[in-house]
C-alpha positions in Angstrom: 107.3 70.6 95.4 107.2 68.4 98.3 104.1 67.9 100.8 102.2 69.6 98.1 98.8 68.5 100.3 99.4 70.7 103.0 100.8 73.8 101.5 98.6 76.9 100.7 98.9 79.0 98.3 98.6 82.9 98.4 97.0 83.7 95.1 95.7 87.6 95.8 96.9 90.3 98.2 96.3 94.0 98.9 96.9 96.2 101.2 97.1 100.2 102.2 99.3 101.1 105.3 100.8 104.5 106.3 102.8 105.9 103.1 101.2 103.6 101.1 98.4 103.4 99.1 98.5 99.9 97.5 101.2 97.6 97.5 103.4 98.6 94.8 104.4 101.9 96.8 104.6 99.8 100.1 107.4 97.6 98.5 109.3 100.8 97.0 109.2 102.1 100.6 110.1 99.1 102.5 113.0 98.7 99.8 114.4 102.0 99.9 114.2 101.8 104.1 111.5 105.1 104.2 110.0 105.5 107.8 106.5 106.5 107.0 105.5 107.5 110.3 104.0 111.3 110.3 104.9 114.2 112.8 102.1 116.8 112.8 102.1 120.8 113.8 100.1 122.2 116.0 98.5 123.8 113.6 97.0 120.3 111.9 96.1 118.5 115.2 94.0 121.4 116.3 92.2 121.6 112.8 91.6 117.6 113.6 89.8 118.5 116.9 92.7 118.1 119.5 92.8 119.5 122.9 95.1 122.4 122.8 95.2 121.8 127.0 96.8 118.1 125.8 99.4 119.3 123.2 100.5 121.9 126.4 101.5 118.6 127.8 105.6 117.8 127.4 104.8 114.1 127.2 102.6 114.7 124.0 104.1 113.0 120.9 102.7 114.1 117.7 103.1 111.4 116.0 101.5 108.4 114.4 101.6 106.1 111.2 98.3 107.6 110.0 96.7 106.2 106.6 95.6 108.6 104.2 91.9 109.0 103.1 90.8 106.6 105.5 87.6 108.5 105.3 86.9 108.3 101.8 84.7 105.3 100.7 83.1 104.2 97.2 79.8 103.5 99.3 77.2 102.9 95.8 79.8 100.1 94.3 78.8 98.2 98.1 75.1 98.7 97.9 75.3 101.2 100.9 73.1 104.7 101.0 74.9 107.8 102.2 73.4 107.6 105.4 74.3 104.4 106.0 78.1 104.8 104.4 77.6 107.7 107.2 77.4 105.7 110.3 79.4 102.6 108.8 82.7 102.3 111.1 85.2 103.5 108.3 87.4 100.1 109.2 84.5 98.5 107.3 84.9 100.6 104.7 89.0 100.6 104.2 87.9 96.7 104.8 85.3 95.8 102.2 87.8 97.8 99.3 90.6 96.0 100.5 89.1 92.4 99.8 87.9 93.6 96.5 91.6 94.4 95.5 92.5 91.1 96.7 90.5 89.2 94.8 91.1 91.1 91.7 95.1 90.8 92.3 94.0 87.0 92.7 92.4 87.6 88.8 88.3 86.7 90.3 85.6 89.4 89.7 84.8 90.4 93.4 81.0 90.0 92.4 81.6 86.6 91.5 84.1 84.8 93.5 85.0 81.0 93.3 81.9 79.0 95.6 83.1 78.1 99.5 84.9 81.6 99.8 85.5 82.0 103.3 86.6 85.3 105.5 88.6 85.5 108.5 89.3 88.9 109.3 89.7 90.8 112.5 90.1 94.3 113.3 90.8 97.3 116.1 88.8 99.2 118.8 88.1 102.4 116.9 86.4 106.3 118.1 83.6 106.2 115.4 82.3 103.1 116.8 82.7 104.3 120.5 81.4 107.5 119.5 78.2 105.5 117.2 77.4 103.7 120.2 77.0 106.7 122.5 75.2 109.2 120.6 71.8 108.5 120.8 70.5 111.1 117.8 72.2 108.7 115.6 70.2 105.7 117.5 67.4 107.5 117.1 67.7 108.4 113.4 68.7 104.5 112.2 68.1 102.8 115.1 70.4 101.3 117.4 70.5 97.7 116.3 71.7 99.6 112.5 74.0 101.5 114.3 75.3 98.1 116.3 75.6 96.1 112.6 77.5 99.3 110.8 79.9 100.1 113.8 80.9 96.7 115.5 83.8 94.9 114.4 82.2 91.8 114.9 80.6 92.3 111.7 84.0 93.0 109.8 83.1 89.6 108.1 79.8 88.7 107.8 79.7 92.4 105.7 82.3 91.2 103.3 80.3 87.8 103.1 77.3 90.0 102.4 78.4 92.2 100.2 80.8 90.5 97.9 78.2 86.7 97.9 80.9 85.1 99.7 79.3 81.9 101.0 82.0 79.7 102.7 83.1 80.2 106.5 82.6 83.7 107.7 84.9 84.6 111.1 85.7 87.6 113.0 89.0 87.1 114.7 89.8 88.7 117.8 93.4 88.1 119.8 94.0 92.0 120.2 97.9 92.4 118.0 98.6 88.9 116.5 94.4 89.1 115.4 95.5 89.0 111.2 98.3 86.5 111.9 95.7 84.2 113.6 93.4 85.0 111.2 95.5 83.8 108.3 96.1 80.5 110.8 92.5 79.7 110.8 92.0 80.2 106.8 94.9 78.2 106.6 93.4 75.4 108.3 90.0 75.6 106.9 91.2 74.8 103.3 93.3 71.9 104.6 89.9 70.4 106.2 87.7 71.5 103.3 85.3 74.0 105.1 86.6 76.3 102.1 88.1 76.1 99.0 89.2 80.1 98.8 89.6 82.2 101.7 90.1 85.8 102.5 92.1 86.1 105.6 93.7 89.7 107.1 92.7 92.2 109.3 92.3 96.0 109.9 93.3 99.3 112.2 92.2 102.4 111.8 91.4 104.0 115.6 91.1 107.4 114.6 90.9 109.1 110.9 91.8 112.3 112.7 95.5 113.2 113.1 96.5 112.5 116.4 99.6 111.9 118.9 99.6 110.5 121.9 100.6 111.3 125.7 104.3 109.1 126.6 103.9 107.6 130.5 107.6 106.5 131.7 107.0 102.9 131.7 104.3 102.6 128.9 104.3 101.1 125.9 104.9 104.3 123.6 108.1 105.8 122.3 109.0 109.2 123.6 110.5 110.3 120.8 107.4 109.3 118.0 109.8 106.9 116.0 110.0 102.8 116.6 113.6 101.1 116.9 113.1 97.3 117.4 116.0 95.4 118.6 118.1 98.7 119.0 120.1 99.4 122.1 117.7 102.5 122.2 114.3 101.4 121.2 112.0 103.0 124.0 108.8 101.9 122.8 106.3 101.7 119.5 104.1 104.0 117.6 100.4 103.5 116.5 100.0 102.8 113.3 97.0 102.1 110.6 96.5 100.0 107.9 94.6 97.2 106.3 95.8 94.0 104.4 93.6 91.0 103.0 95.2 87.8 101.2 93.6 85.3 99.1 94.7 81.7 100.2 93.7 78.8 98.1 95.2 74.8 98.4 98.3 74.8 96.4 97.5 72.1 94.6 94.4 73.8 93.8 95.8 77.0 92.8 98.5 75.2 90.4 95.6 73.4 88.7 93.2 76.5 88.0 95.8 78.9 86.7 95.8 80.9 89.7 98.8 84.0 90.4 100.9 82.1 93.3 102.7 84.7 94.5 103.9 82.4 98.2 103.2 79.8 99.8 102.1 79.2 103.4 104.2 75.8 104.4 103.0 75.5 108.0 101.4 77.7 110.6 100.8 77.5 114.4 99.0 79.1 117.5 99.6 79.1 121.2 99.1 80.9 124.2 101.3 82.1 127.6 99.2 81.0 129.7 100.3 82.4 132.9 103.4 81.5 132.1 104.8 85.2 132.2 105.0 87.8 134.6 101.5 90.1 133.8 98.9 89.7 131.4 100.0 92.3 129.1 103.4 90.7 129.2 104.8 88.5 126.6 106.2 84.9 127.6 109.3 83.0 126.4 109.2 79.4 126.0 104.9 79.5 124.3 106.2 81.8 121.4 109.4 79.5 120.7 107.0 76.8 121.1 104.5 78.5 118.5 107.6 78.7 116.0 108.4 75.2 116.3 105.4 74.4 115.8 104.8 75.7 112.6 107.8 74.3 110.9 107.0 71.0 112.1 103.7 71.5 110.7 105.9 72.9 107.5 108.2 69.4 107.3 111.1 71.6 108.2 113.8 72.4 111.0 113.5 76.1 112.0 117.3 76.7 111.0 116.5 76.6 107.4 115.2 79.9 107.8 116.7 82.4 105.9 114.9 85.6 107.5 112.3 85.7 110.1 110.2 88.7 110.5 109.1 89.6 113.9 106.5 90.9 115.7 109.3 94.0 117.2 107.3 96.1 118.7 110.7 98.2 119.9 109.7 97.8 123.9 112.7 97.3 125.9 110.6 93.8 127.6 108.8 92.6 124.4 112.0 93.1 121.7 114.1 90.8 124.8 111.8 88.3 125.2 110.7 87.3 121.5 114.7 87.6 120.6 115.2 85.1 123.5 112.4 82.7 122.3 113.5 83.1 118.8 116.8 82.5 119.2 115.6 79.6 121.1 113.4 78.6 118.3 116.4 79.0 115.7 119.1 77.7 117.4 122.1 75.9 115.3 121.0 78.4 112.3 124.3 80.0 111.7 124.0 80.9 108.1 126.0 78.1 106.8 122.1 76.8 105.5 121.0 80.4 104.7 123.2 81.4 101.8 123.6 84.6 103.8 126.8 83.2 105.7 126.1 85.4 108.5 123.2 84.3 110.7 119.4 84.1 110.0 118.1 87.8 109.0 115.4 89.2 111.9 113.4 92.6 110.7 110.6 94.3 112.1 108.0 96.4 109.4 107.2 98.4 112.7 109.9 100.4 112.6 108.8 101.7 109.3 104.7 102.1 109.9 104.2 101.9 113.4 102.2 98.9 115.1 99.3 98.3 113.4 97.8 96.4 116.0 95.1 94.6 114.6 96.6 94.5 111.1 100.0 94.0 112.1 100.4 90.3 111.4 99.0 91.0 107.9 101.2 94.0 107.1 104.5 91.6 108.5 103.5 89.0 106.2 102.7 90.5 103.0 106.0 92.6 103.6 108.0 89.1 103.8 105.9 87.4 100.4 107.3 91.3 98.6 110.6 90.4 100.2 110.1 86.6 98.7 108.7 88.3 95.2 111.5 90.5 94.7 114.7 88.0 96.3 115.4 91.5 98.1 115.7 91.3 102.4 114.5 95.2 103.6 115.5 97.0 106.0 114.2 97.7 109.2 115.0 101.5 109.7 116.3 104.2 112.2 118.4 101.5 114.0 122.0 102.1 115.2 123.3 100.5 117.6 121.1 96.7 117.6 121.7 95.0 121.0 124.1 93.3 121.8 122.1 90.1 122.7 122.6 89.6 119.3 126.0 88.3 118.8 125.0 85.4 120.6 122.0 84.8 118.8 121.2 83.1 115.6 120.0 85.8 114.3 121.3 89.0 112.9 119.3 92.6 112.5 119.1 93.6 108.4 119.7 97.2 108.7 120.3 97.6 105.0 118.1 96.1 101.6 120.3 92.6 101.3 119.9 90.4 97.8 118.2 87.3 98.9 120.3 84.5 97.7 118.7 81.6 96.0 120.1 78.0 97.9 120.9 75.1 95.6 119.0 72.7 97.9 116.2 74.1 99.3 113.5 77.0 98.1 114.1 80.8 100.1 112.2 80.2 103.4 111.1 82.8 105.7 108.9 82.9 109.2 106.8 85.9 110.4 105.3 86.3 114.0 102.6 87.8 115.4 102.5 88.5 119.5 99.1 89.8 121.0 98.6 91.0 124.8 96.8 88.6 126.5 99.3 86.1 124.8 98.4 84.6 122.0 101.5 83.8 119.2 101.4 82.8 116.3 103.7 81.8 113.7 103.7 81.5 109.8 106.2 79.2 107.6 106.5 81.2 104.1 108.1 80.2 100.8 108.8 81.5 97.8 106.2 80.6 94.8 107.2 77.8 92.8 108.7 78.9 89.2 106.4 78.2 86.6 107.2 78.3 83.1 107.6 81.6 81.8 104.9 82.6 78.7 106.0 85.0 75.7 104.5 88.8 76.2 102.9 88.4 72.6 99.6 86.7 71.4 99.4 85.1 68.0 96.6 87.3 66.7 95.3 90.9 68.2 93.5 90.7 71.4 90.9 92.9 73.0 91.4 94.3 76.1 88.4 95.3 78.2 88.4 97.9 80.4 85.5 99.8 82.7 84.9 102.1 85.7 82.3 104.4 87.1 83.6 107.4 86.4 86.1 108.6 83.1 88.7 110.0 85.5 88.9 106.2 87.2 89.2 104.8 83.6 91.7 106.1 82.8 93.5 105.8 86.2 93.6 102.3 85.3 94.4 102.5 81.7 97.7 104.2 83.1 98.7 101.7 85.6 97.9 98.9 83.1 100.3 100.7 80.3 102.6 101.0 83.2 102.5 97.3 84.2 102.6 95.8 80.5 106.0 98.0 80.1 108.0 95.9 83.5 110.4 93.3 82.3 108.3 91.0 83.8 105.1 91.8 82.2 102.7 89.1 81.9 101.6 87.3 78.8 99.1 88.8 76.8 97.0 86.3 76.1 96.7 85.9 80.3 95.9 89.5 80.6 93.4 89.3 78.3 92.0 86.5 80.1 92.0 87.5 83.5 90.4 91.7 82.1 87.9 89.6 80.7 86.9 87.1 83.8 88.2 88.7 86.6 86.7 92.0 86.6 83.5 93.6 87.4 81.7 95.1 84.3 81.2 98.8 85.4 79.2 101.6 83.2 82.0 103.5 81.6 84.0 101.2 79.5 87.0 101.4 76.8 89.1 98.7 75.1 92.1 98.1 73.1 93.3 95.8 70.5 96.9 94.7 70.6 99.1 91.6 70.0 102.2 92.5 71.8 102.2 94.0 75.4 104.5 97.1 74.7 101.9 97.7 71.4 99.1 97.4 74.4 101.1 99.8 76.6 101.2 102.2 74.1 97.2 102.1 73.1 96.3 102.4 76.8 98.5 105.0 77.6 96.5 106.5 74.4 93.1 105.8 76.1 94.0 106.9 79.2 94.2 110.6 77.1 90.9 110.6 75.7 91.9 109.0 72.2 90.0 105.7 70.9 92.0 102.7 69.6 91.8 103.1 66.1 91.7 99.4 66.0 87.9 98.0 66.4 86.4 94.9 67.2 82.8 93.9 67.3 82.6 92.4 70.5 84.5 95.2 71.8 82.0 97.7 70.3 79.6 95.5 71.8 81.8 96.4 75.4 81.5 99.4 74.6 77.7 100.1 74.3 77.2 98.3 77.5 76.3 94.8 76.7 77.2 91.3 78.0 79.6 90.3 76.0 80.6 86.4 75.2 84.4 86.5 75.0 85.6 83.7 72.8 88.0 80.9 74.2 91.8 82.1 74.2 94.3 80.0 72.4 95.8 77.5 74.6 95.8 77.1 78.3 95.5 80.6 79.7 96.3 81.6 83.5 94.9 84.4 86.0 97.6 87.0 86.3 97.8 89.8 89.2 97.3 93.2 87.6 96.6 96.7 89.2 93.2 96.7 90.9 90.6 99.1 90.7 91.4 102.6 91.7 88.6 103.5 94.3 87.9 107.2 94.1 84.7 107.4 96.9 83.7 110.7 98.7 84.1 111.0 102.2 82.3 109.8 104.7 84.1 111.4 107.5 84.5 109.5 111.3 82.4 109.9 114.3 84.6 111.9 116.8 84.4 111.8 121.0 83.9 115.4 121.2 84.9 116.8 124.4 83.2 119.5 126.1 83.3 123.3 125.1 86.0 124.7 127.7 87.0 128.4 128.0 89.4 128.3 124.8 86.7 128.0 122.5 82.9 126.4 121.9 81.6 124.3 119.4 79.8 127.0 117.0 76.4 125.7 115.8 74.5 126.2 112.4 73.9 129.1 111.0 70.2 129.3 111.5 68.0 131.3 108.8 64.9 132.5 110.4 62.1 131.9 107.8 59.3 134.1 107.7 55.9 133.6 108.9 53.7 131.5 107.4 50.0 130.1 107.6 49.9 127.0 110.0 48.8 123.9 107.8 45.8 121.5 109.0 46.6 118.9 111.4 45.7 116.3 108.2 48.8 118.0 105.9 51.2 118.0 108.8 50.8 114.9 109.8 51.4 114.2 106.2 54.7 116.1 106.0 55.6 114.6 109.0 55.2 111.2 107.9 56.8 111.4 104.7 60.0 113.2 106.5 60.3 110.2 108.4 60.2 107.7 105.9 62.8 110.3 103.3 65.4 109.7 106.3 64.5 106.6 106.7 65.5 106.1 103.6 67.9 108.4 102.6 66.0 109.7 99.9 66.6 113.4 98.5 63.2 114.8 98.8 59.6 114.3 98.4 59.9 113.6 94.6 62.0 110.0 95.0 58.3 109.2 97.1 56.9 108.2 93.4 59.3 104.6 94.2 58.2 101.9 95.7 59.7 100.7 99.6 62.2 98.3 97.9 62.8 100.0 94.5 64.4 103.4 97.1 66.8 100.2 99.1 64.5 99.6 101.8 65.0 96.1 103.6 63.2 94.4 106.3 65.8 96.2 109.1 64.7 99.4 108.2 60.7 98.4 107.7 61.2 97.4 111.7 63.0 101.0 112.3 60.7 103.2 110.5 57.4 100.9 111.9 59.4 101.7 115.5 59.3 105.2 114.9 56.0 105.4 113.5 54.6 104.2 116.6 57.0 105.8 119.5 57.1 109.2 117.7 53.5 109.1 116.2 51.8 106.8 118.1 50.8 104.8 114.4 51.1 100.8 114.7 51.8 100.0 110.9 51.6 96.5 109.9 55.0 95.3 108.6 52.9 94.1 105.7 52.1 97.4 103.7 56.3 98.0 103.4 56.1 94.8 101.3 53.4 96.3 98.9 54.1 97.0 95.6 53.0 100.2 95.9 54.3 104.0 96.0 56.1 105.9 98.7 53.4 108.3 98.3 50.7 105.9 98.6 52.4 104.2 101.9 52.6 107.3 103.2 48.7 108.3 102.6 47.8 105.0 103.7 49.7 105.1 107.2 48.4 108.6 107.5 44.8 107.0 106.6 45.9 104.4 109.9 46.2 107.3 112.4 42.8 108.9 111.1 40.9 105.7 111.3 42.5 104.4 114.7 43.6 101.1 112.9 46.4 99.2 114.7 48.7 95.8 114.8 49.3 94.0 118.0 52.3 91.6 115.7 54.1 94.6 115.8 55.1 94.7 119.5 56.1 91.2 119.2 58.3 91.4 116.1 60.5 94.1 117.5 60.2 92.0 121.3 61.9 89.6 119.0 64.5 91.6 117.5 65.9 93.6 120.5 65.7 89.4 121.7 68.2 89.0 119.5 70.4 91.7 119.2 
């Protein structure tokens, strides 16, 4: 492959958008041309807490590309307490899972990534973290620099840094919808400059878990009808969408040389902005995004007219869908599908019309809908288009209105280019091709193989178990001795464990499917044994050079955590109905000594998020304290109680029970510690 030095390679991807849990199921549905926006009843937006006075209103579309059980989180797998899974913004959730998957489906354990992993991720305004930031009984519960650090995107990254040991580069990326797009940009130049050597790059949306609509304004950016047409002679406006998508980008040459799963490469990228160049902020500009295009195949070596299919940013707004055609067909002028194989003009699509915008992750879901595209030599539709506009015919470019083979060209690799537009103006533009072929490896080892397998639960066990069986039976199953190797190396080691022995994938298939119903391999191995009683097991060397393959990721099964909502006042129709209140019977009043007590310890059990006054036998750090909290709970100590406890005793190795005796001791005997005020003068400094 040519200008090997400044391609990058996508190695890992995952993603869940509306309809679509993981990728596999986002493919099928892009494929088969399935709109997976959602229309709701009455009935279901009032059970989500809408205002029935709103849905009276004939604007109100009630639609949206919702994702599913974007309130359900595995919060112990991330370190986090239930409290604190609570108040984290659920984008950080949806987030942190996400970039696990994707550096599975790039074959690393997540717990132990490749050194100099960097993150560039962005994400969306959202109502739990509006609603976090004015409620102050959840400021006062946490505090409200805890409630800042678990609600604000600006700490999309640094939590995924935190959490997964990444240690490279660690960006939020802001430029509202082209944020992911940009974000992939900036990884991509990173690697090229060697500030990383691996590095996670998407983005996120999720405004509301609720099921909503929205209110159409004559004018506005929003459809009237719920659905999204770009380039249609009807298109009328978009639709909000969700989703999340992370990719794992790594130097080609890099990736080639470790074994790592290319699934694309990035050839070129590029960023600009309008300027004012256009006629309103929120308005796109011509000649900047055919400048951002040509760009990036410049940067890529290449003429834009040996595109074969661009993906665009199609929003389906009568002024954005005209101007990006116009500075696209600007861009791609003189590609008339003699170069494309297509004979027909370059192919334009918009994933848009099939999950809505997905604003802050719409530059992710575009391009990891154009490497499936690439990954499959199939060109999807974009759907619910009829008539396309007639600025068209004298264009480059042609709508695909119907899944297309993607022809393979004698003298040049399938090329594609996605864009990403975001108000305020800032394009961006991606050069993508196909992964180079690589030798193909037979599906059977020379002797029996173990298979490792573990999850939390049994139910999630065999979850995977199934959609392993179901991956080693594709005609393009991978090598056995590779999926050995990357079960072994590029998983976490979890508590409930199961294995198989096999030397031939559709014998592997078989066994899992087996596990997957409660019955053991009859088949043992010692080291597996040793897998499964819970041990670190020393996997011998495989035979021969062995490479990371992409296999189905974990299958998160978390509890949810539910969103913060902007409640709106009681009105006439109805009032919030409060807690059932049992009225206990009277009781002797304690001394002033054991309430103080009680009160004490209640404050450090939610400070904590402990389950009662028997977890008080631990000691601060043994029940997850950390230095935040120790500031929080010494705040409240003193502003509630009126107690200056030195930050000292949290650090004791001591009980909870003890702590809490000894602060009580504090009050009692008057003691007190001027450094407090200044420790917490110097964090409110700093947040």
């Amino acid at each position: 492959m040519q200008d090997l030095e400044s391609a990058v390679a996508v190695v890992g991807m995952s993603g869940r958008f509306p309809g679509a849990p993981d990728l596999e199921s986002y493919w099928a549905n892009l494929r088969d041309g399935v709109c997976s926006l959602s229309t709701f009843t009455e009935k279901e937006l009032l059970a989500d807490g809408a205002d029935a006075a709103e849905l009276r209103n004939p604007a109100y579309v009630a639609a949206q590309g919702r994702l599913a059980d974007a309130d359900r989180f595995e919060a112990d797998l991330f370190g986090f307490s239930r409290t604190e899974a609570a108040a984290l913004d659920p984008q950080h959730r949806v987030l942190l899972e996400a970039a696990w998957s994707a550096l599975e489906d790039a074959g690393h354990a997540p717990l132990n990534a490749p050194s100099r992993t960097g993150v560039y991720v962005g994400g969306s305004p959202t109502e739990h973290a509006l609603a976090a930031g004015t409620d102050p009984a959840l400021a006062a519960s946490i505090g409200a620099l805890q409630v800042r650090i678990l609600t604000d995107r600006e700490f999309l990254a640094p939590w995924i840094s935190y959490r997964l040991g990444l240690d490279g580069p660690s960006m939020t990326v802001q430029t509202a919808c082209s944020t992911s797009l940009t974000a992939v940009h900036l990884a991509v130049q990173a690697l090229l400059l060697g500030e990383c050597d691996t590095a996670l790059a998407g983005g996120v949306a999720i405004g509301s878990v609720r099921k909503q609509g929205y209110v159409h304004y004559q004018g506005g950016i929003f459809s009237p009808d719920g659905r999204c047409r770009p380039f249609d002679e009807k298109a009328a406006g978009t639709v909000p969408g969700s989703g999340v998508g992370v990719l794992v980008l790594r130097r080609l040459e890099d990736a080639l040389a470790d074994g790592d799963p290319v699934r694309a490469v990035i050839r070129g990228t590029a960023v600009t902005n309008d300027g004012s160049g256009k006629v309103g902020f929120t308005a796109p500009g011509v000649d900047q995004q055919t400048a951002a295009i040509t760009e990036a195949w410049a940067a890529a070596g290449l003429e834009p007219p040996a595109a074969q299919y661009v993906e665009a940013h199609g929003t389906g707004t009568e002024l954005g869908d005209r101007i990006e055609l116009e500075a696209a067909s600007a861009a791609f002028a003189g590609g008339d599908g003699s170069g494309t194989g297509l004979g027909a003009g370059i192919g334009i699509g918009s994933v848009k019309s099939n999950i809505g915008h997905a604003d802050a992750a719409a530059g992710a879901a575009a391009l990891i809908k154009t490497i499936l595209m690439l990954e499959n030599a199939t060109l999807a539709p974009t759907v619910d288009v009829t008539s396309p506009v007639t600025a068209l015919r004298k264009s480059p470019l042609r709508l695909v209105t119907e899944a297309e083979e993607w022809p393979v060209r004698a003298d040049l690799p399938r090329l594609a280019g996605v864009t990403s537009v975001g108000i305020g103006g800032t394009n961006v533009h991606v050069v993508v091709q196909e992964a180079p072929e690589r030798p193909t490896r037979p599906d059977t080892a020379a002797h029996p193989l173990v298979l490792p397998l573990s999850a939390r639960t049994e139910p999630q066990l065999a979850a995977l178990a199934v959609r392993l069986a179901r991956r080693l039976r594709d005609a393009d199953a991978p090598s056995l001795a590779d999926v050995a190797h990357t079960l072994r190396t590029g998983r976490v080691a979890m508590p409930v464990r199961g294995y198989v022995v096999a030397a031939e994938a559709r014998e592997a298939a078989d066994k899992l499917t087996a596990l997957a119903g409660g019955r053991r391999d009859t088949t043992t191995d010692p080291r597996g044994e040793a897998w499964l009683g819970g041990g670190e097991v020393t996997w011998p060397p495989l035979d021969g050079d062995v490479r990371r393959v992409s296999l189905p990721t974990y299958p998160f099964a978390g509890d949810s955590y539910g969103a913060l909502t902007l409640r709106r006042p009681a009105t006439a129709e109805g009032t919030a109905a409060g807690p059932d209140l049992a009225v206990p019977a009277p009781s002797p009043s304690p001394s002033p000594e054991d309430e103080l007590e009680s009160t004490v310890a209640e404050l450090v059990i939610e400070a904590l998020d402990l389950n009662g006054t028997a977890d008080l036998g631990q000691t601060y750090f043994e029940a997850g304290g950390d230095s935040l909290t120790a500031v929080h709970l010494a705040g409240r100590l003193r502003d509630e109680l009126g107690i200056d406890v030195p930050i000292q005793l949290f650090l004791e190795p001591i009980t909870l029970k003890d702590m809490t005796n000894r602060i009580v001791e504090m009050k009692q005997n008057g003691e007190a510690d001027g450094a407090l005020d200044a420790l917490l003068s110097e964090f409110e400094a700093e947040s």
